[in-house]
C-alpha positions as CSV (number, residue, x, y, z in Angstrom):
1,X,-9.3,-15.3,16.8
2,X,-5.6,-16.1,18.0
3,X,-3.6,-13.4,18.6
4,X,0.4,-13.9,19.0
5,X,3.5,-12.3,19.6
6,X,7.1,-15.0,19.4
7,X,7.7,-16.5,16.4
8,X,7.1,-19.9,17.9
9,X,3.6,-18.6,19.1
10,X,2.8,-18.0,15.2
11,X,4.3,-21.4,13.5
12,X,2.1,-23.5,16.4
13,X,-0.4,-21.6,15.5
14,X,-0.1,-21.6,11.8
15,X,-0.1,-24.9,12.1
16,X,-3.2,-25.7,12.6
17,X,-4.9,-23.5,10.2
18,X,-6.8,-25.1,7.3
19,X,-5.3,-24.5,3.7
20,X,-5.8,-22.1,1.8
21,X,-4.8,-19.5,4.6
22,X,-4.9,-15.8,3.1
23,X,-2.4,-13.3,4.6
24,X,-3.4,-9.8,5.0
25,X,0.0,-7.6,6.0
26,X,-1.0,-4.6,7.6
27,X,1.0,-1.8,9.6
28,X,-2.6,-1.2,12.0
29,X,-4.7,1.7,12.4
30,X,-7.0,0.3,10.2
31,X,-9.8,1.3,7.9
32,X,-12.7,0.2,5.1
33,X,-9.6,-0.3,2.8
34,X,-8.0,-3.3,4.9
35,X,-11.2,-4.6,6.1
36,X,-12.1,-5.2,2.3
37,X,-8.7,-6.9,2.0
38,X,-9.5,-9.6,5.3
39,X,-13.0,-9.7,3.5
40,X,-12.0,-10.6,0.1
41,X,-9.7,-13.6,1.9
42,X,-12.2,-14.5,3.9
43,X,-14.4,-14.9,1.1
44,X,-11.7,-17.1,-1.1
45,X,-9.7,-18.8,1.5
46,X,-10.2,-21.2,4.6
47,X,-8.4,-19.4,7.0
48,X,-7.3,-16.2,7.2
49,X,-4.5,-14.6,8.8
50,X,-3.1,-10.9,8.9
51,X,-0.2,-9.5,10.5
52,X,0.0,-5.6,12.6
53,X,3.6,-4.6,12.9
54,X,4.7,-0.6,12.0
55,X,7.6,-1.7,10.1
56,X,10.7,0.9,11.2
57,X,12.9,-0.2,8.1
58,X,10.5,1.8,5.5
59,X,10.3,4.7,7.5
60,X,13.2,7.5,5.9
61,X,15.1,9.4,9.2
62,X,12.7,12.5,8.5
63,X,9.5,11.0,8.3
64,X,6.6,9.9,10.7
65,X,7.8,6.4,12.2
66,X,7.5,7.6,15.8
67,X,3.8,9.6,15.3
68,X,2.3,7.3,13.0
69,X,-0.9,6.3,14.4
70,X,-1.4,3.2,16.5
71,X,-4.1,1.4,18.2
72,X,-3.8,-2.0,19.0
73,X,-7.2,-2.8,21.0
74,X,-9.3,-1.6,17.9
75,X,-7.5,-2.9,15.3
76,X,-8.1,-6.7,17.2
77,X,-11.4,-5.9,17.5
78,X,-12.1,-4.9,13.9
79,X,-10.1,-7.8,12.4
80,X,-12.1,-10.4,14.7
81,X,-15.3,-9.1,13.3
82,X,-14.0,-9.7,9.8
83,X,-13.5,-12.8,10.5
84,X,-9.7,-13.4,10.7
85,X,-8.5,-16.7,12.2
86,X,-4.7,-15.5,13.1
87,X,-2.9,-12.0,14.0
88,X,0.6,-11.7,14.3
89,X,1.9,-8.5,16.4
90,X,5.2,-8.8,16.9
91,X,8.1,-6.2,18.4
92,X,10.7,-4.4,16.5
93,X,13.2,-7.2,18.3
94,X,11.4,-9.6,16.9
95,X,11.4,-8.7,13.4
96,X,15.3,-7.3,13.3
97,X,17.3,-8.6,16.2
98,X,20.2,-7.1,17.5
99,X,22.2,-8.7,14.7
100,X,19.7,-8.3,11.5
101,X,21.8,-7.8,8.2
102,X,20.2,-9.2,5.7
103,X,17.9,-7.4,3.3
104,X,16.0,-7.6,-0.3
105,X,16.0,-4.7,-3.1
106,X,13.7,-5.0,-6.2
107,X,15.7,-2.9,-8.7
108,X,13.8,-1.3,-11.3
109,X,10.1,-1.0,-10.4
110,X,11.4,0.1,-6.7
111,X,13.7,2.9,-8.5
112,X,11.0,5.1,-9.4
113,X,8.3,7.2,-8.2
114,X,8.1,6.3,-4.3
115,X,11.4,4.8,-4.9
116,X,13.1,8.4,-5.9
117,X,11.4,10.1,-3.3
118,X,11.6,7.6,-0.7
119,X,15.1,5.9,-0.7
120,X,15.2,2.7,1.1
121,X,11.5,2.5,1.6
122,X,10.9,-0.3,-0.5
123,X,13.9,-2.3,0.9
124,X,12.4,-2.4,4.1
125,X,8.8,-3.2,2.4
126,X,10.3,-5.9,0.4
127,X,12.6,-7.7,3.3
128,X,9.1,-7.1,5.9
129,X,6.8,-8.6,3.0
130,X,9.6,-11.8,2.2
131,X,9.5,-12.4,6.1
132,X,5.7,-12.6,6.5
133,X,5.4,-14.9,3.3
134,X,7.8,-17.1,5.3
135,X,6.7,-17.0,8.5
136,X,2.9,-17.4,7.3
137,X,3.6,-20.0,4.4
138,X,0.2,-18.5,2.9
139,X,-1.0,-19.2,-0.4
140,X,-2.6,-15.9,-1.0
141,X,-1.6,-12.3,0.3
142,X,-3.4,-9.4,0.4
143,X,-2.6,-5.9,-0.8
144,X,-4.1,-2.3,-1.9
145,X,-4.1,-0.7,-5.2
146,X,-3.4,2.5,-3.4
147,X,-0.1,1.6,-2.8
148,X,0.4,1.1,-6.4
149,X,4.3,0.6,-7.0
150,X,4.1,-1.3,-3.7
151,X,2.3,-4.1,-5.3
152,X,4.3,-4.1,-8.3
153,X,7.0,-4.4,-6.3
154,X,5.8,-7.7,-4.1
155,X,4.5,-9.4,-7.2
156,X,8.5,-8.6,-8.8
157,X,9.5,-10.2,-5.4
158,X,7.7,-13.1,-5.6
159,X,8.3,-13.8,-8.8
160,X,11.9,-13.4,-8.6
161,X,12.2,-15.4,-5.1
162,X,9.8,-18.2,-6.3
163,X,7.5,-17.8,-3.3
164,X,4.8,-20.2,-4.2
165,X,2.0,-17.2,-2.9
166,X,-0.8,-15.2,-5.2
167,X,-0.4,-11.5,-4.6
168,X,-4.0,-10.6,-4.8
169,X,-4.4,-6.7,-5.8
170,X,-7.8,-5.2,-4.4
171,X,-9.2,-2.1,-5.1
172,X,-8.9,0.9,-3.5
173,X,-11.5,1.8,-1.2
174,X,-12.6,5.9,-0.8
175,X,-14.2,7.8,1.6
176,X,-17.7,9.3,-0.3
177,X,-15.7,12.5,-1.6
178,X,-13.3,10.6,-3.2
179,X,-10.7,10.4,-0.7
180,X,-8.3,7.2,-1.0
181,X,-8.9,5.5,3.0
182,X,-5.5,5.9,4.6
183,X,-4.0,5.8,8.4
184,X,-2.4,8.8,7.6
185,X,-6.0,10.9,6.8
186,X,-6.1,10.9,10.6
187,X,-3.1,13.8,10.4
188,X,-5.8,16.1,8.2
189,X,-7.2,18.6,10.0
190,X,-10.1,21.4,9.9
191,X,-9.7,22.9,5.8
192,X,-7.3,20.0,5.2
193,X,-9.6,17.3,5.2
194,X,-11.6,18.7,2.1
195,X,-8.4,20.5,0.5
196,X,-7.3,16.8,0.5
197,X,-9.6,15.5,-2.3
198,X,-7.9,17.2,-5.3
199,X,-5.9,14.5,-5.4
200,X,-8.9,12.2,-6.7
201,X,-9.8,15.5,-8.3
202,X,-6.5,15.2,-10.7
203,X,-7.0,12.0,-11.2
204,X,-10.5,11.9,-12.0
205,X,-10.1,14.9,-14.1
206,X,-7.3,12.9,-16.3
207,X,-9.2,9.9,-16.4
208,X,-12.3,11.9,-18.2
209,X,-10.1,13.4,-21.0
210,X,-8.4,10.5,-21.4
211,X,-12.0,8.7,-21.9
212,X,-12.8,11.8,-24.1
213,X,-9.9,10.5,-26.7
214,X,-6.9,12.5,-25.2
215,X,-3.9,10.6,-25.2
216,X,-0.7,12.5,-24.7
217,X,0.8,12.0,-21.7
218,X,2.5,14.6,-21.4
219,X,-1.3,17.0,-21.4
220,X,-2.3,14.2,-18.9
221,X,0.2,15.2,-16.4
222,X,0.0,19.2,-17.0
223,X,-3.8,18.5,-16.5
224,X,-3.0,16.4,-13.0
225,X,-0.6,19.2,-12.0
226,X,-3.2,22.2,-12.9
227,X,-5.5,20.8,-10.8
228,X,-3.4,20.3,-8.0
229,X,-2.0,23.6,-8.1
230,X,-5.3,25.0,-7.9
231,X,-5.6,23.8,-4.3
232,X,-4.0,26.4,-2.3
233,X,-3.2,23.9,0.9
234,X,-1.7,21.0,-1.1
235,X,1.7,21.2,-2.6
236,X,2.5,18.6,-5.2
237,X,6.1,16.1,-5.0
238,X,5.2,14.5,-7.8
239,X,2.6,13.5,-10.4
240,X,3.4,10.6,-13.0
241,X,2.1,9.1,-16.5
242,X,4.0,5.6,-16.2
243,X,3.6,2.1,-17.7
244,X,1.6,0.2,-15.5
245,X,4.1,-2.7,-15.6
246,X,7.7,-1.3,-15.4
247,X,6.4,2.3,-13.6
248,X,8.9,3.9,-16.8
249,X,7.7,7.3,-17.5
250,X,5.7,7.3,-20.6
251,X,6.1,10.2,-23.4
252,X,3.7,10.8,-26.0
253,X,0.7,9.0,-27.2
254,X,-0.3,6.0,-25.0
255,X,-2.6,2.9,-24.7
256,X,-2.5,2.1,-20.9
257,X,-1.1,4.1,-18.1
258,X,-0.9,4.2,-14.3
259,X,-1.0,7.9,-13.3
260,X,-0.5,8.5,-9.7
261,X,1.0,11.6,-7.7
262,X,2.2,12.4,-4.1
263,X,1.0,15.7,-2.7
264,X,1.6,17.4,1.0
265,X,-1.6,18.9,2.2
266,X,-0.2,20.5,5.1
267,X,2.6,18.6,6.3
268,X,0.9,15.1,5.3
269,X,1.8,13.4,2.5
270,X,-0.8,11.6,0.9
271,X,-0.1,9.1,-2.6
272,X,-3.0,8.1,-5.1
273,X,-3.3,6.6,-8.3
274,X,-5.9,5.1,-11.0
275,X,-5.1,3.3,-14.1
276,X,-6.0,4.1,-17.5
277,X,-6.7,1.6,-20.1
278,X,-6.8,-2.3,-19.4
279,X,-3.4,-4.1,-17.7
């Protein structure tokens, strides 16, 4: 496995990869969730690559850019064992030089949900994400469905920009009690860690009446925010019914739906989702 830092480091290097090359953008500390990502390339591409960079520009002024966790050593070692050909670990000066002014915004899938809560988040995702299709060229990239509105928002990108890439969605990957794998679990501690599965909880609990013939989705959300509230350590932001597609906040009786929620156990804030019906 090649590991590089300078931009011209990566283009020799991509270079001489064999086609198709999967991409698999990560921000480190990593888990079962991106493993299954470099996998799942692996597995349909000839050469896989994968970048580890904790992107400042989708971190808000409050939140945890400076404590996020990091571990560079492992994180090489784990992604050599899956099998990835290239990494790409470049500096903050790297990615946004001195004089870095150019940016993309996804309007209407980014204005929601994350979006509300999170402004300017998915700016920075969206410019990080167009710079790694360009620097990598790849013909497939690699992201979570935990990070739900995310990948609606790349595939809107890519669409929009014509990047000639497949933005492959994978499923997300849990710990045994439900848990959706996350760097941020690391921040749960003692009565948090189990407190922290009502999220899957909610949406497990939605998912069954929903199967049971209930439709409305305004119940489907009082139910998700019942359950919730019944978990005296977590504290809910938000909990959603939206299309799937355009992440529009359904009323009444629906068909399909992505429900997903953000919820602070403690002072973490942990997002989850699952979708209802076939998109």
């Amino acid at each position: 496995m090649k590991v590089v830092t300078t931009l011209d480091d990566l283009r020799h290097a991509r270079a001489g990869l064999l086609g198709p090359v999967g991409l698999v953008p990560t921000m480190g500390y990593l888990h079962e969730g991106h493993l299954s990502l470099a996998t799942r390339a692996r597995a349909e591409c000839a050469s896989v690559a994968a970048s580890i960079f904790v992107n400042p520009s989708q971190f808000g002024p409050s939140e945890d850019l400076s404590s996020y966790p990091r571990d560079l050593p492992r994180d090489l070692a784990m992604l050599k064992e899956a099998g990835v050909d290239l990494v790409w670990t470049p500096t903050p000066e790297i990615v946004y030089p001195a004089d870095f002014q150019s940016w993309i915004t996804v309007e209407e899938v980014a204005r929601t949900l994350e979006g509300a809560h999170r402004p300017g988040h998915f700016r920075g995702v969206a410019t990080m994400v167009a710079k790694l299709f360009n620097v990598f060229q790849p013909d497939r990239a690699y992201f979570g469905q935990k990070d739900a509105q995310q990948a609606a928002v790349i595939r809107q990108m890519a669409r929009d920009l014509n990047f000639p890439v497949e933005v492959v969605i994978c499923p997300t990957v849990r710990e045994p009690d439900g848990l959706a794998m996350s760097s941020r679990n690391a921040y749960l501690h003692g009565e948090q860690r189990p407190a922290a599965t009502v999220l899957f909880r909610a949406l497990s609990t939605a998912a069954a009446v929903y199967a049971a013939g209930e439709r409305d989705a305004e119940a489907l959300r009082q139910l998700m925010a019942e359950v919730i509230d019944s978990e005296p350590l977590a504290r809910r932001q938000y909990v959603s019914v939206a299309d799937p597609i355009s992440l529009h906040e359904l009323q009444g009786p629906i068909q399909r739906a992505l429900l997903s929620m953000a919820v602070h156990i403690g002072t973490t804030r942990l997002i989850d989702n699952l979708i209802l019906g076939d998109i």
